[in-house]
Residue frames as a rotation matrix with the C-alpha (Angstrom) as fourth column:
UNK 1
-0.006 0.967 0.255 116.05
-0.909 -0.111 0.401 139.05
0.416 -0.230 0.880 135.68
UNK 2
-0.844 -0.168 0.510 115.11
-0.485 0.646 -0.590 136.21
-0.230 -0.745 -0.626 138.51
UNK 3
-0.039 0.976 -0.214 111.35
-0.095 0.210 0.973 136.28
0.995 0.058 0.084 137.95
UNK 4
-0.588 -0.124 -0.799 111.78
0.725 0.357 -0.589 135.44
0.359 -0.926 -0.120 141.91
UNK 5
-0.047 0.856 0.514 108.75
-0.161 -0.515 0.842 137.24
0.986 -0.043 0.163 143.44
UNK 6
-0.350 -0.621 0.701 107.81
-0.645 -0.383 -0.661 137.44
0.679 -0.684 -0.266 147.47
UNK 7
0.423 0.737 0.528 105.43
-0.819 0.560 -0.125 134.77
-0.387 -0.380 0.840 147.42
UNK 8
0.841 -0.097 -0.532 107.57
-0.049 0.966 -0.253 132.75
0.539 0.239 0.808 146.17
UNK 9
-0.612 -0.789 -0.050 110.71
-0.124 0.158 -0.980 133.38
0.781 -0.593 -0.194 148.59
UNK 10
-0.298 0.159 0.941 107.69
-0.954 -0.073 -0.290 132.83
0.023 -0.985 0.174 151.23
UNK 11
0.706 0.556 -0.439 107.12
-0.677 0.712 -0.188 129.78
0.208 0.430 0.879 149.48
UNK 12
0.322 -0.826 -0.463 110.49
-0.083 0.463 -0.882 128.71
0.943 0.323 0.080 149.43
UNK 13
-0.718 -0.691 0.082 111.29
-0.019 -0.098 -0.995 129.52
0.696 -0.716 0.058 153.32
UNK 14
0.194 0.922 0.336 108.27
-0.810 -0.043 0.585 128.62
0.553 -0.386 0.738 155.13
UNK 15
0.958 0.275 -0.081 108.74
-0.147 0.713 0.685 125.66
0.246 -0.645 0.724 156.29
UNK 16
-0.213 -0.967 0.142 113.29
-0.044 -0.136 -0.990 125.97
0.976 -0.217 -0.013 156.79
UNK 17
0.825 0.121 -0.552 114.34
0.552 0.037 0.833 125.58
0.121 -0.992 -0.036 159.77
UNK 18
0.668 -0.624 0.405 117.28
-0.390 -0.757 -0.524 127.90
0.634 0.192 -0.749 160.60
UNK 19
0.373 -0.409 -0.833 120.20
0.640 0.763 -0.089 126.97
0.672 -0.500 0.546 161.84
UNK 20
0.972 0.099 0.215 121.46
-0.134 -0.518 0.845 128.55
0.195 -0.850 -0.490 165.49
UNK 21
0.076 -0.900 0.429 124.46
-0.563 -0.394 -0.727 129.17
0.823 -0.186 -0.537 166.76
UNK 22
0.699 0.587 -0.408 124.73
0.044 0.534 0.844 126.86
0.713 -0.608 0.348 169.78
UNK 23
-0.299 -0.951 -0.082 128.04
0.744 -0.178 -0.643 128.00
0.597 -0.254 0.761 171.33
UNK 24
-0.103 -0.065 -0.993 128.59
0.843 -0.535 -0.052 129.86
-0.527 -0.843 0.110 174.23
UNK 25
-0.157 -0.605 0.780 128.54
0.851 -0.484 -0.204 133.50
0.501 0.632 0.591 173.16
UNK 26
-0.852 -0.275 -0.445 128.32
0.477 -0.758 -0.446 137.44
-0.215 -0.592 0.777 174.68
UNK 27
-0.327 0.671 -0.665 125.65
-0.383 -0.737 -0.556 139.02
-0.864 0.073 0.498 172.88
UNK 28
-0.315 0.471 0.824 122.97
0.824 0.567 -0.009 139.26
-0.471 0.676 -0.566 170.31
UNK 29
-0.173 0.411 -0.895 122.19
-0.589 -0.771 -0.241 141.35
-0.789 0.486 0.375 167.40
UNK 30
-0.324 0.353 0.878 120.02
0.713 0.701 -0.019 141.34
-0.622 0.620 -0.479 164.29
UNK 31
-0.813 -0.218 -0.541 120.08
-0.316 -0.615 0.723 142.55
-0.490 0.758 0.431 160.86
UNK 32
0.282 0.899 0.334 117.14
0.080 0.325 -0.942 142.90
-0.956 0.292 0.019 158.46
UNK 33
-0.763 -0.496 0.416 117.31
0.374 0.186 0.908 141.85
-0.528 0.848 0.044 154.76
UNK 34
-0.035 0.721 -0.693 114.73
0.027 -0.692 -0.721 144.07
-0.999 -0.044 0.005 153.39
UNK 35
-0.867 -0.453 0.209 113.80
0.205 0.058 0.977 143.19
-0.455 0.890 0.042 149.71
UNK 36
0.098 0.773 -0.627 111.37
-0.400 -0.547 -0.736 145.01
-0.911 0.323 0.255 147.56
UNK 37
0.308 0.183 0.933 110.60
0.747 0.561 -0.357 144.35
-0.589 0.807 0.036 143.58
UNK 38
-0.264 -0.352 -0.898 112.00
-0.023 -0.929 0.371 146.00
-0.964 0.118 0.237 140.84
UNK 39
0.174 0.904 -0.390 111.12
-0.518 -0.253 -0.817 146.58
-0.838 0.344 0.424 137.50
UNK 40
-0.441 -0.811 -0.385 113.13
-0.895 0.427 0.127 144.13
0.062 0.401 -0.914 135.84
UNK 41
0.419 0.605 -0.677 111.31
-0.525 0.770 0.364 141.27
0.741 0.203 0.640 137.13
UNK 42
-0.436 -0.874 -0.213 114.14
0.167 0.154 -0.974 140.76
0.884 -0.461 0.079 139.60
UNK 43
0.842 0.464 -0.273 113.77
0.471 -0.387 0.793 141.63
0.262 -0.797 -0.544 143.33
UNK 44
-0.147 -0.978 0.146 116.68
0.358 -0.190 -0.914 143.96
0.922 -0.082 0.379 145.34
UNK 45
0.285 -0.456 -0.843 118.32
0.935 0.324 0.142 143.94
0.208 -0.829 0.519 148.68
UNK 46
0.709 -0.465 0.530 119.04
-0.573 -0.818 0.048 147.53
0.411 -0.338 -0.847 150.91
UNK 47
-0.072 -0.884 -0.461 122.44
0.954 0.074 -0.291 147.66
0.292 -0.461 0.838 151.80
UNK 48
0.994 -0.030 0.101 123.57
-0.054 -0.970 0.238 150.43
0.091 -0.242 -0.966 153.96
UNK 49
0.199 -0.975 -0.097 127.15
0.512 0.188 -0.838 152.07
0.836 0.117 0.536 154.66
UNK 50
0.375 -0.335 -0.864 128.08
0.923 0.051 0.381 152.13
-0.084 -0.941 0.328 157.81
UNK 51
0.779 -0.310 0.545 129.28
-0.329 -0.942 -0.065 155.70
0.534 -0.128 -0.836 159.26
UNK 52
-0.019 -0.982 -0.187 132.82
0.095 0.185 -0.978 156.26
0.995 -0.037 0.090 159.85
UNK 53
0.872 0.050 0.487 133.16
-0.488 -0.006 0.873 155.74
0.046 -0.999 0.019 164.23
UNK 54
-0.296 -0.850 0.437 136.29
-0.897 0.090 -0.433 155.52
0.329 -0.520 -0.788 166.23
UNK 55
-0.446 -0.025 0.895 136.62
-0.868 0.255 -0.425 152.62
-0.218 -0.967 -0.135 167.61
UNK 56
0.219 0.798 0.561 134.03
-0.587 0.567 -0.577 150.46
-0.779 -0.203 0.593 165.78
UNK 57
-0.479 -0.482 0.734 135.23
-0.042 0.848 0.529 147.47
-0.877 0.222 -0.426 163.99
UNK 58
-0.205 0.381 0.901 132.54
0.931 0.360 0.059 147.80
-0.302 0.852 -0.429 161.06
UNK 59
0.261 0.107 -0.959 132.90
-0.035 -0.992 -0.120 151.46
-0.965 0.065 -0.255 160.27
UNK 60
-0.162 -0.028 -0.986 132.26
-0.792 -0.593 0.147 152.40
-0.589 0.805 0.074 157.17
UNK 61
-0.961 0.043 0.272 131.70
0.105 0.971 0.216 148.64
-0.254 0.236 -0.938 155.98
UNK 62
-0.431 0.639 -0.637 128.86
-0.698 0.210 0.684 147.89
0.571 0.740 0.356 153.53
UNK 63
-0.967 0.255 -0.006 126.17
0.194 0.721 -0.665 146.27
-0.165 -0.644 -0.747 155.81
UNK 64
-0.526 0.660 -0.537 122.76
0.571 0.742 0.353 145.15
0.631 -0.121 -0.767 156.31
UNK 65
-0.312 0.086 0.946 120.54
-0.586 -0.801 -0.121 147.21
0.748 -0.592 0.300 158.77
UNK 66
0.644 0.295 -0.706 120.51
0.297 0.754 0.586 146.15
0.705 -0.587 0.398 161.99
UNK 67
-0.349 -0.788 0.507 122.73
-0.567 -0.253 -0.784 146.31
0.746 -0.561 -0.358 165.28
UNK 68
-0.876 -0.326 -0.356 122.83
0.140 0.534 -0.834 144.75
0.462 -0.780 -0.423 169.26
UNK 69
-0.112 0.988 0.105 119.47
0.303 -0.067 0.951 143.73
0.946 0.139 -0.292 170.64
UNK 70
-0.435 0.268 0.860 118.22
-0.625 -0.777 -0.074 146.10
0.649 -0.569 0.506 173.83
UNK 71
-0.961 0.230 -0.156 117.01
0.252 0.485 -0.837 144.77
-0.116 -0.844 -0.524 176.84
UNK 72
-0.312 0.838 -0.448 113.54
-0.627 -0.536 -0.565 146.53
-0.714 0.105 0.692 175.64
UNK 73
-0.499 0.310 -0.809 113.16
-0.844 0.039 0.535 144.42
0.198 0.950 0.242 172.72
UNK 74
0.424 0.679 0.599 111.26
-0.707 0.662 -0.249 141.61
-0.566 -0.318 0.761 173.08
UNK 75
0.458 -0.400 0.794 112.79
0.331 0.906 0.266 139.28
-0.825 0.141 0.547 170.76
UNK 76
-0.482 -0.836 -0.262 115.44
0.147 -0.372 0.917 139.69
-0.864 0.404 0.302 167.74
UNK 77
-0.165 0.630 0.759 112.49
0.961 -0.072 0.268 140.16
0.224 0.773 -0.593 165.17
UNK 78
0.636 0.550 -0.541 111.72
0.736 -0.644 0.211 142.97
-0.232 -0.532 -0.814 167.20
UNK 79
0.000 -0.938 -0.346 115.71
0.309 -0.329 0.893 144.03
-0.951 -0.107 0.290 167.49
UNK 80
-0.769 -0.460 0.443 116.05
0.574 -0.196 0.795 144.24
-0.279 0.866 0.415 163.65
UNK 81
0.175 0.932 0.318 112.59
0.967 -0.224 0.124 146.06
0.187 0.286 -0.940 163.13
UNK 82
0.768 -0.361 -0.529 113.84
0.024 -0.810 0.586 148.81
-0.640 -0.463 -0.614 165.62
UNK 83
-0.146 -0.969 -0.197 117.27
0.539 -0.245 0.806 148.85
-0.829 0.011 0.559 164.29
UNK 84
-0.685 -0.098 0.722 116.06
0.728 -0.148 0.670 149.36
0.041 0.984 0.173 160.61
UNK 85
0.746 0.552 0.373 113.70
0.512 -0.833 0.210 152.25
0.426 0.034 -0.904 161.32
UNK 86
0.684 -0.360 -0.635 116.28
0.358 -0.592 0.722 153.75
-0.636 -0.721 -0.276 163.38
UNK 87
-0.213 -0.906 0.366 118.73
0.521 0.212 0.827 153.53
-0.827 0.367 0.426 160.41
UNK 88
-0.819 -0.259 0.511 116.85
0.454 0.252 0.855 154.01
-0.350 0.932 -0.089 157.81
UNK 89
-0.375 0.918 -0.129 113.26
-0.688 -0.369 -0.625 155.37
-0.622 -0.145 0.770 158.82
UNK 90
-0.546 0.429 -0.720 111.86
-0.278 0.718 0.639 151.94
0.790 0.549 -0.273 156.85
UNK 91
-0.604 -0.318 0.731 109.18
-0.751 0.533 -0.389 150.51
-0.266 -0.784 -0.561 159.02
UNK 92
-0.684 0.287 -0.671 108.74
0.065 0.940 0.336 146.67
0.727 0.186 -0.661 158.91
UNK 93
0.073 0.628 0.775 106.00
-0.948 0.284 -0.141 145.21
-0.309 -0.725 0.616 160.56
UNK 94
-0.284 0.163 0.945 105.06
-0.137 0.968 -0.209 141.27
-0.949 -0.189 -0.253 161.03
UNK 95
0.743 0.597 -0.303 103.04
-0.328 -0.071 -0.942 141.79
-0.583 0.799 0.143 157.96
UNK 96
0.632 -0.348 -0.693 106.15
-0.735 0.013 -0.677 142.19
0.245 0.938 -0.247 155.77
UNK 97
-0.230 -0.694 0.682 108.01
-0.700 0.605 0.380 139.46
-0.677 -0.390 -0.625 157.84
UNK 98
0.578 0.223 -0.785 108.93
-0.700 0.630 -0.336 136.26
0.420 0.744 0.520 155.43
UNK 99
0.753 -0.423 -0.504 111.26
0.403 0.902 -0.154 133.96
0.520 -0.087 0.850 156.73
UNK 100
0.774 -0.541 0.329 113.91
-0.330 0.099 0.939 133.73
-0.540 -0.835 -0.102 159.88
UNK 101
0.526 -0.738 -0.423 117.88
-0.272 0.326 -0.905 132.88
0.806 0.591 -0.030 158.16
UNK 102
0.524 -0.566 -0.636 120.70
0.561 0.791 -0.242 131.28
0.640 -0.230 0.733 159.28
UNK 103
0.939 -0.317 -0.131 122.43
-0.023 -0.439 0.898 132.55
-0.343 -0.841 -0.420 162.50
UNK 104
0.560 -0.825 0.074 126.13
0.565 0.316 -0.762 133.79
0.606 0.468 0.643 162.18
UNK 105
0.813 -0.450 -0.368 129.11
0.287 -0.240 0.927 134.79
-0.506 -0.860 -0.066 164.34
UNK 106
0.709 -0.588 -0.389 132.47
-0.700 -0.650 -0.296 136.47
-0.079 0.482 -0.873 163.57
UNK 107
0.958 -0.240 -0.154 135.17
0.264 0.951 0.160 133.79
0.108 -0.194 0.975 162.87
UNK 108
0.057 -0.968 0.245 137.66
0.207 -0.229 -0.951 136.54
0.977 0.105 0.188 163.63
UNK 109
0.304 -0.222 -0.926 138.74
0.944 0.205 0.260 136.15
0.132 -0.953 0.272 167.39
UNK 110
-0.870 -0.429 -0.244 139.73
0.492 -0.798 -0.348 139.88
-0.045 -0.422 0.905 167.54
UNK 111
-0.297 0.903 0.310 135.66
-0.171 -0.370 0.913 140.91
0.939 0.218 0.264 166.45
UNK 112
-0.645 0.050 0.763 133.59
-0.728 0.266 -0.632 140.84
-0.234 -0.963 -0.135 169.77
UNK 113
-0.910 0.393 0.129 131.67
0.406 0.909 0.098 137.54
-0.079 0.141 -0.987 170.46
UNK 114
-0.585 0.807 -0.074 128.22
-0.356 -0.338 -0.872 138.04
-0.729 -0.484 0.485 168.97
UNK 115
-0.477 0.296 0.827 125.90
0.517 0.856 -0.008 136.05
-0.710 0.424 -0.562 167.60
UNK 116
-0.905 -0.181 -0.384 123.91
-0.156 -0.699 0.698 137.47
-0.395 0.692 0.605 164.69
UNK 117
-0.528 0.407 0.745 120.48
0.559 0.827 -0.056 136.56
-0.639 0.387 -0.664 163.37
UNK 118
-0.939 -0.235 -0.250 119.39
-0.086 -0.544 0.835 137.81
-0.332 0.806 0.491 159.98
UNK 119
-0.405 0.790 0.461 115.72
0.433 0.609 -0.664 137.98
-0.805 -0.069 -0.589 159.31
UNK 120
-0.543 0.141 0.828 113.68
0.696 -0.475 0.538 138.69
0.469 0.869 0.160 155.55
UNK 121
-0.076 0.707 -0.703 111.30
0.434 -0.611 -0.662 141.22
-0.898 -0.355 -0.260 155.26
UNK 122
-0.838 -0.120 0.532 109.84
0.535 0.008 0.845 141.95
-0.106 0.993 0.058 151.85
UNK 123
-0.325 0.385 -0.864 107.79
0.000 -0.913 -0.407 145.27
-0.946 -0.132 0.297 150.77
UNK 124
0.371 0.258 0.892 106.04
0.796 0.406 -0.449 145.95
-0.478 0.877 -0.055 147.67
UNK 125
0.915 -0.101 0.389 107.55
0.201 -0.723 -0.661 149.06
0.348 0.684 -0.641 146.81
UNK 126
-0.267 -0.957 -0.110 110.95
0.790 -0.152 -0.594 150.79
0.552 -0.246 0.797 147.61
UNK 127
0.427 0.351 -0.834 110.60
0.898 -0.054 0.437 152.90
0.109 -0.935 -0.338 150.80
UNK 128
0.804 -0.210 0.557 111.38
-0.022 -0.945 -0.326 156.33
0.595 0.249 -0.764 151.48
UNK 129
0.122 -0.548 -0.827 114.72
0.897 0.417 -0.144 156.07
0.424 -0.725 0.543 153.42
UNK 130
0.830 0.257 0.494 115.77
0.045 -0.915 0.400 158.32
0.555 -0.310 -0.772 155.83
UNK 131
0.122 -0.516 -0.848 119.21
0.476 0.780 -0.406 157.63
0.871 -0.354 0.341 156.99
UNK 132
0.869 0.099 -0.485 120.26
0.491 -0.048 0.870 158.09
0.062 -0.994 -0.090 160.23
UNK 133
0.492 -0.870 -0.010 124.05
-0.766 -0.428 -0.480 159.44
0.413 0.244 -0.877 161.11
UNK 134
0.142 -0.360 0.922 124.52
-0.176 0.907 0.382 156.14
-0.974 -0.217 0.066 161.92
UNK 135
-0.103 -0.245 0.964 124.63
0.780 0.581 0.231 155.37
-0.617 0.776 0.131 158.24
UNK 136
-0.362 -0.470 -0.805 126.60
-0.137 -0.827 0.545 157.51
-0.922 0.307 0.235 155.61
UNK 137
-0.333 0.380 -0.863 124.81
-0.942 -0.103 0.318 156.10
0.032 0.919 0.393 152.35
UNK 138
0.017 0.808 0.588 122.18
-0.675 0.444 -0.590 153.44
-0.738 -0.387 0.553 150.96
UNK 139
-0.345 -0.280 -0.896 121.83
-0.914 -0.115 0.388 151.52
-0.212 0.953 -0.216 148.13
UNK 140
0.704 0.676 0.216 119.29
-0.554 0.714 -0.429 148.87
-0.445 0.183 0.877 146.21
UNK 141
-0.398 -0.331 -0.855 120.94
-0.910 0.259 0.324 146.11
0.114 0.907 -0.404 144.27
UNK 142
0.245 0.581 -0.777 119.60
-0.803 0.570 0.173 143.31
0.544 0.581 0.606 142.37
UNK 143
0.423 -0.460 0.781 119.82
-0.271 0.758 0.593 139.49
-0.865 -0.462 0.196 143.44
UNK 144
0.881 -0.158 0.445 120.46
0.454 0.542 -0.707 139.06
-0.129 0.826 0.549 139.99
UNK 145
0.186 -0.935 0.303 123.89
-0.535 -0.355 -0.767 141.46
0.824 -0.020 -0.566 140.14
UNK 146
-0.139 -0.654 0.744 124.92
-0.937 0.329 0.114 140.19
-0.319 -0.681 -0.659 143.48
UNK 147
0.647 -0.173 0.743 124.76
0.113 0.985 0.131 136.28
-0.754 -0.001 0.657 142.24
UNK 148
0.857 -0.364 0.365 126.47
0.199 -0.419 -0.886 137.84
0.475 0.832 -0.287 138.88
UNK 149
0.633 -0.747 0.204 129.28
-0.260 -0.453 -0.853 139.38
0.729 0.487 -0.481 141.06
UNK 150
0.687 -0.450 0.570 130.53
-0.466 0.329 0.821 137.12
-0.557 -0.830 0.016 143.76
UNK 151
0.429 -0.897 0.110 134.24
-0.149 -0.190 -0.970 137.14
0.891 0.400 -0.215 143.06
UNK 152
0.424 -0.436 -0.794 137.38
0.898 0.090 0.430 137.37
-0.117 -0.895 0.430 145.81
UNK 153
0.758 -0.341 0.556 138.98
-0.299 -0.939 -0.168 141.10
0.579 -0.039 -0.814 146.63
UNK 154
-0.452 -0.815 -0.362 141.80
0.548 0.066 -0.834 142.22
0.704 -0.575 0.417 148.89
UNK 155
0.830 0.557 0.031 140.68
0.261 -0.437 0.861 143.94
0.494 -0.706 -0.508 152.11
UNK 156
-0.548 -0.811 0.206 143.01
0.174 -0.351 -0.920 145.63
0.818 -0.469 0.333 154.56
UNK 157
0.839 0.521 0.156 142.35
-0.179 -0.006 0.984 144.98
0.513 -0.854 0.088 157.99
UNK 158
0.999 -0.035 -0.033 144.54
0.010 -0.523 0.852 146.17
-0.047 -0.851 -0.522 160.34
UNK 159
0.553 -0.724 0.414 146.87
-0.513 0.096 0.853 146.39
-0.657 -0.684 -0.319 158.63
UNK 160
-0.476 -0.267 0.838 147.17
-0.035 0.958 0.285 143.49
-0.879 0.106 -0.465 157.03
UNK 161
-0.251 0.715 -0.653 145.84
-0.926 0.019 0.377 142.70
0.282 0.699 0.657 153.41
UNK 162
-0.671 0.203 0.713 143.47
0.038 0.970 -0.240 139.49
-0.740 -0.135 -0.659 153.17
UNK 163
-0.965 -0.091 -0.245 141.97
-0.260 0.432 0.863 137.77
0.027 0.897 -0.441 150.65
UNK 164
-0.466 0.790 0.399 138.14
-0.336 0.259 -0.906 137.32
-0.818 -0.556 0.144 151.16
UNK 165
-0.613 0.462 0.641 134.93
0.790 0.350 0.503 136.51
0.008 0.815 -0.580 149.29
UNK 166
-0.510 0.337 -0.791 132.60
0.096 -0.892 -0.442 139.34
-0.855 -0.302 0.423 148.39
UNK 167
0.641 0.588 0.494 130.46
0.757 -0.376 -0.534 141.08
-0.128 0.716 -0.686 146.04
UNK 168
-0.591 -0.735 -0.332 132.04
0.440 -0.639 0.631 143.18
-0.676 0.227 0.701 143.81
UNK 169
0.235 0.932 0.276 129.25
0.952 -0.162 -0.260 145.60
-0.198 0.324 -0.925 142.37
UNK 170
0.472 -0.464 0.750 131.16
0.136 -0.802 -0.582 148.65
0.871 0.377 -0.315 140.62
UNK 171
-0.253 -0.598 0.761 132.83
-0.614 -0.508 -0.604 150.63
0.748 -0.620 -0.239 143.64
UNK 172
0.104 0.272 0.957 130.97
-0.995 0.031 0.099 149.22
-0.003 -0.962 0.274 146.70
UNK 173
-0.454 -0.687 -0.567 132.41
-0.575 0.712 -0.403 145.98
0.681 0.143 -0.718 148.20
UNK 174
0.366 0.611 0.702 130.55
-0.877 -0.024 0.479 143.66
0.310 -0.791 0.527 150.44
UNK 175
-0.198 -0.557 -0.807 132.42
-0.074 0.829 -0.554 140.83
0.977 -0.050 -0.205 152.02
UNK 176
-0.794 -0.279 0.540 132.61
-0.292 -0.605 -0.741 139.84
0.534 -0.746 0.399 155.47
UNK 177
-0.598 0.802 -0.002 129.35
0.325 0.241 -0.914 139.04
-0.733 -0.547 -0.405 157.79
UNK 178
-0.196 0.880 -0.432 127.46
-0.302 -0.474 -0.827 140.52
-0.933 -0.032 0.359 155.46
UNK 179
-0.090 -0.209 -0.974 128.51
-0.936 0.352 0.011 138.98
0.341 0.912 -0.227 152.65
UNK 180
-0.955 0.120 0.271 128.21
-0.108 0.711 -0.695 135.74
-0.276 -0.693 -0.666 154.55
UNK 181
-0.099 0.994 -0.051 123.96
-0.015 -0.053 -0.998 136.40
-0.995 -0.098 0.020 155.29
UNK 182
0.397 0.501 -0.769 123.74
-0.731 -0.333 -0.595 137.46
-0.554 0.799 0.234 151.86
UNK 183
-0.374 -0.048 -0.926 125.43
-0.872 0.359 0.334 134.75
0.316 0.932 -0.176 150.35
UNK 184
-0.740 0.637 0.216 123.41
0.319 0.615 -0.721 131.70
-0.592 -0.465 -0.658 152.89
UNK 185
-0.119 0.680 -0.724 120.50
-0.472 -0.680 -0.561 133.94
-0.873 0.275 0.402 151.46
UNK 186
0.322 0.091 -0.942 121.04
-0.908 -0.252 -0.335 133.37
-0.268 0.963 0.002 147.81
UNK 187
-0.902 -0.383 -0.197 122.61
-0.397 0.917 0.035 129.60
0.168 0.110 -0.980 148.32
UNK 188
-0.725 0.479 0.495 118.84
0.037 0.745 -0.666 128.95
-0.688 -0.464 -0.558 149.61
UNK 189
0.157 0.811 -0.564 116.47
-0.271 -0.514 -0.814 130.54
-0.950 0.280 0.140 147.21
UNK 190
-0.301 -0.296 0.906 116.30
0.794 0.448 0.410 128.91
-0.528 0.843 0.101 143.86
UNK 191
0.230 0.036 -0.973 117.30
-0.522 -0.839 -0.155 132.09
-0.822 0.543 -0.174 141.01
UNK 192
0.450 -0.051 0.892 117.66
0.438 0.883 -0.170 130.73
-0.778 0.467 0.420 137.72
């Protein structure tokens, strides 16, 4: 249990500035952290899993909803609103909007250049989800388990094994960009 509540993560991130990416880069996309209460006292975080696609560098990868903002969107609040109904049939509105997070970029030179910005977005209940076939399974988990299970894994990527950080929450690994956001997340918010 956190006791951490959404008036108090809007308490806590109101006045933050985020930090930006200020580098050249290729594109923009944005991912929504989408946290609801649970009965614990605690609050938890949707994660999707990524469907398996040729070709696409985060297939099957434990992520965030969210994806590459549209020439339609009006701004990257907008981008992650769309993305996460499309995923998920969740929709956010301004209403549930809390707080803008730190921009991030891949720091692997073979990922394509794109910038990232994570925004909250906090619900009183858990939503009906609806995935998409864009995403192959869901799943709540606590902030109190993910601060509990940051840890280091092996990963195989192309190939190759590497050593990362990550959550390590029974079977389902998160490491990576998303593990990134989510730990910036949880480094800002005081959980006791």
């Amino acid at each position: 249990m956190t006791g951490i509540t959404l008036e108090k993560l809007r308490q806590q991130l109101t006045h933050r500035q985020p930090a930006r990416v200020l580098e050249p880069f290729d594109a923009q996309a944005a991912v929504a952290l989408v946290v609801v209460p649970s009965y614990g006292g605690d609050l938890e975080l949707l994660f999707i899993r990524r469907a398996e696609k040729l070709g696409d560098p985060w297939s099957g990868h434990i992520a965030l909803p969210g994806g590459r903002r549209n020439q339609q969107d009006p701004d990257l609040r907008d981008t992650a609103i769309r993305e996460t109904r499309e995923e998920t049939g969740v929709e956010l509105s301004d209403h549930a909007f809390l707080a803008d997070l730190d921009e991030v970029r891949p720091r692997t030179p073979s990922l394509p250049p794109i910038v990232i910005r994570p925004h909250l977005f906090g619900l009183p209940n858990r939503p009906t989800l609806k995935p998409s076939y864009e995403v192959a399974d869901t799943r709540w988990i606590s902030l109190k388990t993910l601060r509990d299970s940051q840890a280091e894994t092996t990963v195989e990527v192309r190939g190759s094994s590497l050593v990362v950080p990550a959550f390590l929450v029974g079977p389902v690994v998160i490491w990576g960009l998303t593990e990134r956001i989510v730990k910036g997340f949880l480094d800002l918010i005081d959980l006791p």
